[in-house]
Every structure is written in structure tokens, then in C-alpha cells.
Backbone as CSV, one residue per row, in Angstrom:
resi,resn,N_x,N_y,N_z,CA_x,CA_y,CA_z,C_x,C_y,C_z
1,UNK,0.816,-1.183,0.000,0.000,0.000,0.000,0.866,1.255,0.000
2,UNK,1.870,1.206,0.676,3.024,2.288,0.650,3.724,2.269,-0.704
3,UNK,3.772,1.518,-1.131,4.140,1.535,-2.687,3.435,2.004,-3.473
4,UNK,2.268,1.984,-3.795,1.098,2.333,-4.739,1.054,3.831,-4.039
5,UNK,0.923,3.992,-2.964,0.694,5.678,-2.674,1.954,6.515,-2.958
6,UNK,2.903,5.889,-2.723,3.805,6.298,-3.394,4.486,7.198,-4.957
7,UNK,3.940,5.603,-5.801,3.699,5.968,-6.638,2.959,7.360,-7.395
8,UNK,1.448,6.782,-6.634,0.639,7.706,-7.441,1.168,9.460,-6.621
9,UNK,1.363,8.890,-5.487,1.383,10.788,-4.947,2.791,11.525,-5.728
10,UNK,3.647,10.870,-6.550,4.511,11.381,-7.061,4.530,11.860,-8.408
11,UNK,4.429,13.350,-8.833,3.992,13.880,-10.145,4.357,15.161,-10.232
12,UNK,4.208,15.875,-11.243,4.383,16.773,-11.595,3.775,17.785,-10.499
13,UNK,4.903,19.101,-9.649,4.850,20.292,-9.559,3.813,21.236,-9.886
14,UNK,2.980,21.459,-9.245,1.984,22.649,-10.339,2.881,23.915,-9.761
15,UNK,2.434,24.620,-10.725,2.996,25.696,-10.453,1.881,27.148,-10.504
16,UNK,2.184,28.000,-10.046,1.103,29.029,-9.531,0.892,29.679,-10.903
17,UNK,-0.643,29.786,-11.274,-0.781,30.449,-13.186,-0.751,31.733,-13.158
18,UNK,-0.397,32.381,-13.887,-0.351,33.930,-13.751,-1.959,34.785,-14.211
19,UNK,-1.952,35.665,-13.790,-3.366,36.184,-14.177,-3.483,36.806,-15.250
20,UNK,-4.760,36.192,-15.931,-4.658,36.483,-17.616,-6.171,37.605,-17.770
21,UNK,-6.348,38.193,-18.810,-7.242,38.990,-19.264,-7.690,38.601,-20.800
22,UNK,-9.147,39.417,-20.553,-9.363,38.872,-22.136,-9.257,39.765,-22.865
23,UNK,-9.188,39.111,-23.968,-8.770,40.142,-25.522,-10.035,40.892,-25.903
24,UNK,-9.026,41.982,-25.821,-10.309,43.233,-26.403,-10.466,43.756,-27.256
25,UNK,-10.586,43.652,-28.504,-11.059,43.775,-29.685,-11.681,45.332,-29.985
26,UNK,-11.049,46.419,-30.162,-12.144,47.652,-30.787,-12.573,48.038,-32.019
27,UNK,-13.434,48.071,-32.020,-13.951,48.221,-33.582,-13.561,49.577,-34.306
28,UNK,-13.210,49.452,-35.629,-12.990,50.637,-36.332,-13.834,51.677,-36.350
29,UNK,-13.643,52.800,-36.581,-14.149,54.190,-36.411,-14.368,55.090,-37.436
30,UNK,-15.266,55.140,-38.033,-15.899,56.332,-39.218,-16.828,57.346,-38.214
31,UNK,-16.634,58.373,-38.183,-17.093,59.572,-37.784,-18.078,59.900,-38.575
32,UNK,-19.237,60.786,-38.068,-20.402,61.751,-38.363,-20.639,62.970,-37.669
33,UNK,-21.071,63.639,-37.917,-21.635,65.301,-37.803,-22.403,65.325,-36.482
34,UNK,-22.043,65.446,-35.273,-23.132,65.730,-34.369,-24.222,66.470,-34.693
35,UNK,-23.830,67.477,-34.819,-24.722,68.564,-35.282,-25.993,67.972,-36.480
36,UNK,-25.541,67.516,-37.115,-26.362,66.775,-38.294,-27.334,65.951,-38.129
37,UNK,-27.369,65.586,-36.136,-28.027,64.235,-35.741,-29.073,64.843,-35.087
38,UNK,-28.161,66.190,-34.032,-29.076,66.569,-33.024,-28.688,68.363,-33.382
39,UNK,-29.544,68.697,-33.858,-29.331,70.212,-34.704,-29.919,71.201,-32.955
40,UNK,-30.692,70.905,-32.134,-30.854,71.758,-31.419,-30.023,72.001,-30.630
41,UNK,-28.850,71.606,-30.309,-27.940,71.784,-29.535,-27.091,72.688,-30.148
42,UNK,-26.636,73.522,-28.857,-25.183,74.555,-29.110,-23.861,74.391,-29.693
43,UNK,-23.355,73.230,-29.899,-22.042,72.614,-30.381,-22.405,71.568,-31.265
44,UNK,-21.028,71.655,-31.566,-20.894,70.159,-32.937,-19.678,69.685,-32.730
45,UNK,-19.484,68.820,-33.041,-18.053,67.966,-32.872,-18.478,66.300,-33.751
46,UNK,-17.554,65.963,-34.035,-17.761,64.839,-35.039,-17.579,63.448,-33.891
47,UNK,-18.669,62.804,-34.225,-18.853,61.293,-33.107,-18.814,60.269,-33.404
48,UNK,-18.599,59.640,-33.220,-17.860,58.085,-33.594,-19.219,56.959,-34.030
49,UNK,-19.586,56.690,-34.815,-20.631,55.997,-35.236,-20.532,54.559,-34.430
50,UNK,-19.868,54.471,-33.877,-19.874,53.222,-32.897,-20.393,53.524,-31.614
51,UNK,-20.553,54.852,-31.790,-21.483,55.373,-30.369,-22.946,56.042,-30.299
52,UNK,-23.712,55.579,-29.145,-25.244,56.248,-29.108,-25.278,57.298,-28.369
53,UNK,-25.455,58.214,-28.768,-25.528,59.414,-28.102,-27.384,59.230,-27.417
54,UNK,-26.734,59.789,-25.652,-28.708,59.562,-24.544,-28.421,60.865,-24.277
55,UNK,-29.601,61.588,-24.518,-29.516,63.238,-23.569,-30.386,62.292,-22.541
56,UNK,-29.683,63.959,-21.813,-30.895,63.472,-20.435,-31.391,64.463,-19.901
57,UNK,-32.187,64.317,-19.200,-33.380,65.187,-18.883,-33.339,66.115,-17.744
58,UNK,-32.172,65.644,-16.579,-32.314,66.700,-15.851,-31.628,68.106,-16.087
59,UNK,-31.032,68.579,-17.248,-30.460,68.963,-17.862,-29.994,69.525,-19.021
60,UNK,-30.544,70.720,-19.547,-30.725,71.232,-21.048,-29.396,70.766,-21.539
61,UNK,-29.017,69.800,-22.694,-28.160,69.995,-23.380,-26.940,69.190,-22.925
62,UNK,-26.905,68.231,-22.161,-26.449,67.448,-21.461,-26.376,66.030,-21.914
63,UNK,-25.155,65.146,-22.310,-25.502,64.204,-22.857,-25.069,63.367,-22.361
64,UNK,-24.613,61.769,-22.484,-24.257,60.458,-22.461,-23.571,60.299,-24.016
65,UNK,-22.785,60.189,-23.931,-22.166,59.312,-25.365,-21.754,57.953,-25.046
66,UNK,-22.909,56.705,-25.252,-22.715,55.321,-24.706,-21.961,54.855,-26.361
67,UNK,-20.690,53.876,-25.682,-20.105,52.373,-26.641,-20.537,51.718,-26.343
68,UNK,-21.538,50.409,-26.816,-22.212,49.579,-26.745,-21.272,48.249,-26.587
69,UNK,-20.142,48.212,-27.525,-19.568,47.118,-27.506,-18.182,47.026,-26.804
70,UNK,-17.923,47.988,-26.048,-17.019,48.598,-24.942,-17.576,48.675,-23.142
71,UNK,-18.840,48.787,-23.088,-19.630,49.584,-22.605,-18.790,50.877,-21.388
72,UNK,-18.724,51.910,-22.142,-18.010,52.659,-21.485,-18.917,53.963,-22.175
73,UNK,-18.588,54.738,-21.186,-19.457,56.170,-21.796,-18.989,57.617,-21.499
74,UNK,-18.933,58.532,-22.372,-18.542,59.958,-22.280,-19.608,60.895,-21.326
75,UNK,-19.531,60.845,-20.314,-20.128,62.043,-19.628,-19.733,63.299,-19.935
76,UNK,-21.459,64.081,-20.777,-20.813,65.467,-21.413,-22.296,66.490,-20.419
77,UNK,-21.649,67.824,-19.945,-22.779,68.377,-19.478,-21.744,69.572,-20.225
78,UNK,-23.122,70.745,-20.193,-22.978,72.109,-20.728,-23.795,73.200,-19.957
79,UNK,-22.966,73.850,-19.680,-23.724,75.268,-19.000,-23.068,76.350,-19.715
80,UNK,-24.257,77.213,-19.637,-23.959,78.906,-20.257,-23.001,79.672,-19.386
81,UNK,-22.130,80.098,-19.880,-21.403,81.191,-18.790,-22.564,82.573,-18.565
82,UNK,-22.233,82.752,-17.177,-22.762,83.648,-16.552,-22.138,84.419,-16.203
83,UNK,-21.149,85.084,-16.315,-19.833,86.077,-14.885,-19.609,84.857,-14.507
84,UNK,-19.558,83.728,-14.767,-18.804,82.612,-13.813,-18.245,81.834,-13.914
85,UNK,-17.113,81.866,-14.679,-16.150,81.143,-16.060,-15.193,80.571,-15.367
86,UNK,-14.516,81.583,-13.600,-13.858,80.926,-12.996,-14.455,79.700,-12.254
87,UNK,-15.621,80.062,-12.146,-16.162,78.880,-11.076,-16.491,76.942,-12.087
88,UNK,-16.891,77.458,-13.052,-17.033,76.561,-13.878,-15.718,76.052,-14.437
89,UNK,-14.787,76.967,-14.331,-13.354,76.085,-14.610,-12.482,75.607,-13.934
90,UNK,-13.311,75.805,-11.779,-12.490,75.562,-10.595,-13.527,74.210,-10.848
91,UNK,-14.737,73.960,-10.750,-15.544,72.879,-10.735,-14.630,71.945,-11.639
92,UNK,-14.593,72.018,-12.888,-13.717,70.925,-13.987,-12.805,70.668,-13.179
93,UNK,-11.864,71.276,-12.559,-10.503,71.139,-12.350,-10.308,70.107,-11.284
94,UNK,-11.766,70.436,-10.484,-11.887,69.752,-8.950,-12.241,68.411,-9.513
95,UNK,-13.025,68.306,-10.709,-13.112,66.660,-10.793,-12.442,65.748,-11.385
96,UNK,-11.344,66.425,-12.178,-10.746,66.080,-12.423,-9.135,65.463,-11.118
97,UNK,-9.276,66.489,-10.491,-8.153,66.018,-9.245,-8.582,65.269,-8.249
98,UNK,-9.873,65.121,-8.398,-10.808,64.004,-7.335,-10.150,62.522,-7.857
99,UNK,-9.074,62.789,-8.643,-8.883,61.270,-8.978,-6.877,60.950,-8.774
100,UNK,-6.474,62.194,-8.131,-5.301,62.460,-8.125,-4.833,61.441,-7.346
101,UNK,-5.358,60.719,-5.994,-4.845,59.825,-5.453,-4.555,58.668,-5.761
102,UNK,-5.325,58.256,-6.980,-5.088,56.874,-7.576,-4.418,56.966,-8.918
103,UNK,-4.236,58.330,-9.610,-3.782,58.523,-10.774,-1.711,58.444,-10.855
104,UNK,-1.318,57.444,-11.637,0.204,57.908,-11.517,0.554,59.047,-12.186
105,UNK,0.215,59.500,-13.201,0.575,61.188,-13.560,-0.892,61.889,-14.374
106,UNK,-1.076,63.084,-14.307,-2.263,63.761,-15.158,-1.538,64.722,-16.034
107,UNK,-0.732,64.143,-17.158,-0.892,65.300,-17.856,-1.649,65.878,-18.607
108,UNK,-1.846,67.643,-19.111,-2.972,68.417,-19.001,-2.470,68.641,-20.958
109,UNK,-3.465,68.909,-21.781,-2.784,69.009,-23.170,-3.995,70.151,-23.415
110,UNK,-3.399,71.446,-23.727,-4.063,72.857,-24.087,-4.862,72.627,-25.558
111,UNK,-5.834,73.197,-26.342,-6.348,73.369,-26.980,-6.731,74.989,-27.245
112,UNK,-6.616,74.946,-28.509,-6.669,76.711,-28.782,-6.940,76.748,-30.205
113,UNK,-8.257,76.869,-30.078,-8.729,77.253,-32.047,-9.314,78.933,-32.042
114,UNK,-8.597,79.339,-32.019,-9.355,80.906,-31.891,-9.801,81.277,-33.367
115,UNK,-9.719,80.877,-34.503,-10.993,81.183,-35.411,-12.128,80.757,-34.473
116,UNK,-12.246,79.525,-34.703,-13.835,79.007,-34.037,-14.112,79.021,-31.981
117,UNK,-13.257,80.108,-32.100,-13.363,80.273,-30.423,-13.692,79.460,-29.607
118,UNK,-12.462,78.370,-29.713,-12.788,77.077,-28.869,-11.305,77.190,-28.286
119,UNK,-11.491,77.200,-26.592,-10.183,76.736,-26.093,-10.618,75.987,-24.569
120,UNK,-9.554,74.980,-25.101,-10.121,74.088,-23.873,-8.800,73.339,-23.332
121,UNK,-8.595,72.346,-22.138,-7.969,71.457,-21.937,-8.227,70.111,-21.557
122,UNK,-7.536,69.107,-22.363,-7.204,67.860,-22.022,-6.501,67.339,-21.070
123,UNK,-7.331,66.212,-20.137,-6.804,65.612,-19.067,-6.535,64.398,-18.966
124,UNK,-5.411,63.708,-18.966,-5.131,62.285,-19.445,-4.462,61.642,-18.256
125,UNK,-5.692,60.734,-17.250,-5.316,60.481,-16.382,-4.642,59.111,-16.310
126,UNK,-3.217,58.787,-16.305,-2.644,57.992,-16.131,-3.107,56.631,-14.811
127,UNK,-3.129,55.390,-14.822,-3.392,54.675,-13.784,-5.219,54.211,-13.540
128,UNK,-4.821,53.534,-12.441,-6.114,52.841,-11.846,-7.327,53.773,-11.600
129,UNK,-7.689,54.745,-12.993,-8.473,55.878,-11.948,-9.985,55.482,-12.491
130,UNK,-11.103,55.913,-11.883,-12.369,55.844,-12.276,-12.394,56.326,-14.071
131,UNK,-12.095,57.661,-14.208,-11.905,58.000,-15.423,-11.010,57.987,-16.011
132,UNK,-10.451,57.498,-17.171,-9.322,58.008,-17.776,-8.856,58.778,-18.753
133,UNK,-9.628,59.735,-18.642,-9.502,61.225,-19.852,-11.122,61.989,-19.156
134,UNK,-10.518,63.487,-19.187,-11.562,64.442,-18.991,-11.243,65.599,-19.917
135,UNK,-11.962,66.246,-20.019,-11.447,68.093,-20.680,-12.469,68.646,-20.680
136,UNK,-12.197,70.194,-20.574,-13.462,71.093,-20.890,-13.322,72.181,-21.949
137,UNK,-14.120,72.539,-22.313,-13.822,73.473,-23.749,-14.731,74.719,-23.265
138,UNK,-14.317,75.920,-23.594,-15.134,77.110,-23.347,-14.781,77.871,-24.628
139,UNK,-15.709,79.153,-25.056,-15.603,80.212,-25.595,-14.979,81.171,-24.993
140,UNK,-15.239,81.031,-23.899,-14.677,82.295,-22.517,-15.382,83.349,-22.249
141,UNK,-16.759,83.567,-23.005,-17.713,84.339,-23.138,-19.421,83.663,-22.904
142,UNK,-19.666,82.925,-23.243,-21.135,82.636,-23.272,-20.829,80.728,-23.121
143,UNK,-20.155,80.166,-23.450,-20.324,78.356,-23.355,-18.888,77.746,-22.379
144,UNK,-19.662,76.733,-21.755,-18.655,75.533,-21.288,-19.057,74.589,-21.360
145,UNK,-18.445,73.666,-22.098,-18.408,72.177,-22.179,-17.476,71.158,-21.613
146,UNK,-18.193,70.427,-20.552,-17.234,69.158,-19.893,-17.626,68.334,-19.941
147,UNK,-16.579,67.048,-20.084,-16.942,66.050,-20.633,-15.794,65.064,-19.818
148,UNK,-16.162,63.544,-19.719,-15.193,63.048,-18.549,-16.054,61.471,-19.021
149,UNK,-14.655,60.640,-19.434,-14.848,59.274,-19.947,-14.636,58.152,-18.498
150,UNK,-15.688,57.100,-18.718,-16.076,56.538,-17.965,-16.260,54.714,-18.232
151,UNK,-15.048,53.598,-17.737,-15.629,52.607,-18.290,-17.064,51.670,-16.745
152,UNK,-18.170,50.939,-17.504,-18.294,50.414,-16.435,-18.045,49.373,-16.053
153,UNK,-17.231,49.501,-15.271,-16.333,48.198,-14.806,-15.597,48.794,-13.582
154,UNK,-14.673,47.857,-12.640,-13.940,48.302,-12.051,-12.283,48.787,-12.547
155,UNK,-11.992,50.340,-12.332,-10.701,50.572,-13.361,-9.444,49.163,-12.963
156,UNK,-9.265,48.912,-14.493,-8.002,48.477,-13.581,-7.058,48.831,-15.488
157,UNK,-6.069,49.865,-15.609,-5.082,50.261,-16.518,-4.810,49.229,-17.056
158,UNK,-4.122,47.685,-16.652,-3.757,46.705,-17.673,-4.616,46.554,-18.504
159,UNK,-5.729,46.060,-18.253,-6.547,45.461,-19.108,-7.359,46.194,-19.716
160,UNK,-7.848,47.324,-19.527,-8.388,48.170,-20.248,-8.015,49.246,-20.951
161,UNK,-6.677,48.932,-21.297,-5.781,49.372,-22.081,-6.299,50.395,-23.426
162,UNK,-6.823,48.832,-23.787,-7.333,49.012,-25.450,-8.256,50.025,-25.393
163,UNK,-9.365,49.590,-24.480,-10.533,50.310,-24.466,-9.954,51.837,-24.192
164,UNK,-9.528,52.116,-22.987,-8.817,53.655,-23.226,-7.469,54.550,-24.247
165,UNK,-6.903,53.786,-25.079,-6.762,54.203,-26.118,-7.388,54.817,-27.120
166,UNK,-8.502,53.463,-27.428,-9.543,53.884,-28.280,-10.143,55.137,-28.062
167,UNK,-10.930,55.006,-26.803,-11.424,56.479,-26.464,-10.929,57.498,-26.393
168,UNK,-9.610,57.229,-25.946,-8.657,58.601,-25.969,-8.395,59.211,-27.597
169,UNK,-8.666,57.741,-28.486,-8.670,58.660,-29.225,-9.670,59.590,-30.473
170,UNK,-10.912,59.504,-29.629,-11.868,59.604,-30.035,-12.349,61.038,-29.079
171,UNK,-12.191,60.647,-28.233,-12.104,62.144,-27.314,-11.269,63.179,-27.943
172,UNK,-10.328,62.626,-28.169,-9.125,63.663,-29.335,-9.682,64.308,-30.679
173,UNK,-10.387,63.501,-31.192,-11.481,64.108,-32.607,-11.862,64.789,-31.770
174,UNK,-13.530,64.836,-31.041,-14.154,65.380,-30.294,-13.615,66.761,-29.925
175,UNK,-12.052,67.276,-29.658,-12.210,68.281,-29.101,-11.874,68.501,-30.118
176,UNK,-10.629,68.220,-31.114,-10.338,68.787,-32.394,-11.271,69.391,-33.274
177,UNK,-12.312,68.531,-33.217,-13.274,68.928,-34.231,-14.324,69.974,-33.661
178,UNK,-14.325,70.142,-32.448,-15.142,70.645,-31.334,-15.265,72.711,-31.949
179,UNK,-16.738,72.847,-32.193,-17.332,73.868,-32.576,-18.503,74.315,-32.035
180,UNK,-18.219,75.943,-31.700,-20.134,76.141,-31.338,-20.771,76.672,-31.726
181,UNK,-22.291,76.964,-32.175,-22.952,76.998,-32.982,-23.877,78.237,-32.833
């Protein structure tokens, strides 16, 4: 009996498996005309046909830009400047640093189209953060637009790599192309 247990209890080592992720696949990207979709709104910027744009209701002019096959989504709200351009650009700033503790670096990337009086900044939050890209765009006179990408899932940078590339670089059209009306 000591022989046979022997035997059999003697085998191959396992060894500890490393932790794997699944392949994420993003689909290619042809752009369309916001403006062309939803004409009552103040801005235009060109949107990724892989995405559904949800307004919502508590909120004139306020949108959702959902990826269906990502499921991740652009949180966009808009308010009119009032005399209050600083406060609306201390608000952006604050939610954006609400993520400073988990972020390994934020660098900030300027935007400046002064024909079409759009200047705004890009926020590219490095690491494990809830969001990983925000920016806001103003006229500096009458509009602000913020907007702050969102996957739903729990963040974690390895693996959702792809997915925030993609968006990052779709957020990148978005402000490039970013006009108000």
C-alpha cells in the first residue's frame, strides 16, 4: 500500500498560473456630424458611429455618449457662462483632481482654435483611476463644455488598455473637431 501511494502521490509540480485577461477587440471608427443628428444643440463635434448618443433630462443639453460594444461612456454636461467662467473652470478642475490619489501622472494638453473660439484642456489620467480622460472646452464668453470618460467596470489600466486608447482617441477628434454653434 506504501508503494502504490507512493507511486501515485509522485507527479508533476503545479505551479502558480499567472493572471490572464481577455482580448479586447475595438472596432474601427468612421465619424459623423453631431450637429447633423441633433441640430438643437449649441455645439458640434464629429462622433464616432460606434457610439449612441442619450440626452438626459435633468439637464438642457447634457448628454451620455454610450459604446455599446465597450460599454463605457462619455459624460458630457454644458452650462452657459454667466460672470462665472472661474467657477465653472475651478468645478472641472476639482473633478478632475478628485482622482489624483489613484492617478500615476495627469498630464494636461491645451487646446486653442481661436478662429472658431474654442479653447479648452485635455486631461489624461494615467493609472487605476475611475476616469481616464476628462477636458473642458469654453468660448470664454457665453459656453462651457465638460466632458469626462467613464468605463463600467472596475478601473483596472492593464486590461483596459485598449478600451482607453480607443477612447482617448476619439475624445481627441471630439475636441479637435469641437465647434459652437
Amino acid at each position: 500500500m506504501l508503494l502504490v501511494m507512493a507511486m501515485v502521490s509522485c507527479g508533476r509540480a503545479t505551479a502558480p498560473k499567472p493572471y490572464g485577461y481577455y482580448r479586447i477587440t475595438v472596432p474601427d471608427t468612421a465619424y459623423t456630424d453631431f450637429a447633423s443628428l441633433y441640430p438643437r444643440y449649441p455645439y458640434s463635434f464629429a462622433l464616432s458611429q460606434n457610439a449612441q448618443v442619450q440626452p438626459r433630462a435633468d439637464e438642457p443639453y447634457w448628454i451620455n455618449i454610450y459604446y455599446p460594444a465597450l460599454d463605457a461612456t462619455i459624460h458630457c454636461s454644458y452650462k452657459p457662462v454667466q460672470h462665472n467662467l472661474r467657477e465653472l473652470t475651478n468645478d472641472a478642475l476639482e473633478f478632475v483632481y478628485r482622482n489624483a490619489s489613484f492617478a500615476n501622472a495627469i498630464p494636461e494638453r491645451e487646446y486653442s482654435h481661436p478662429e472658431a473660439q474654442v479653447y479648452g484642456v485635455l486631461f489624461d489620467l494615467e493609472g487605476n483611476t475611475a476616469s481616464s480622460c476628462q477636458f473642458f472646452i469654453t468660448d470664454s464668453t457665453r459656453n462651457f463644455f465638460r466632458a469626462s470618460v467613464y468605463c463600467n467596470c472596475p478601473p483596472n489600466a492593464d486590461s483596459l488598455a485598449p478600451v482607453y486608447n480607443y477612447l482617448r482617441k476619439d475624445v481627441i477628434r471630439m475636441v479637435e473637431t469641437f465647434e459652437w454653434k
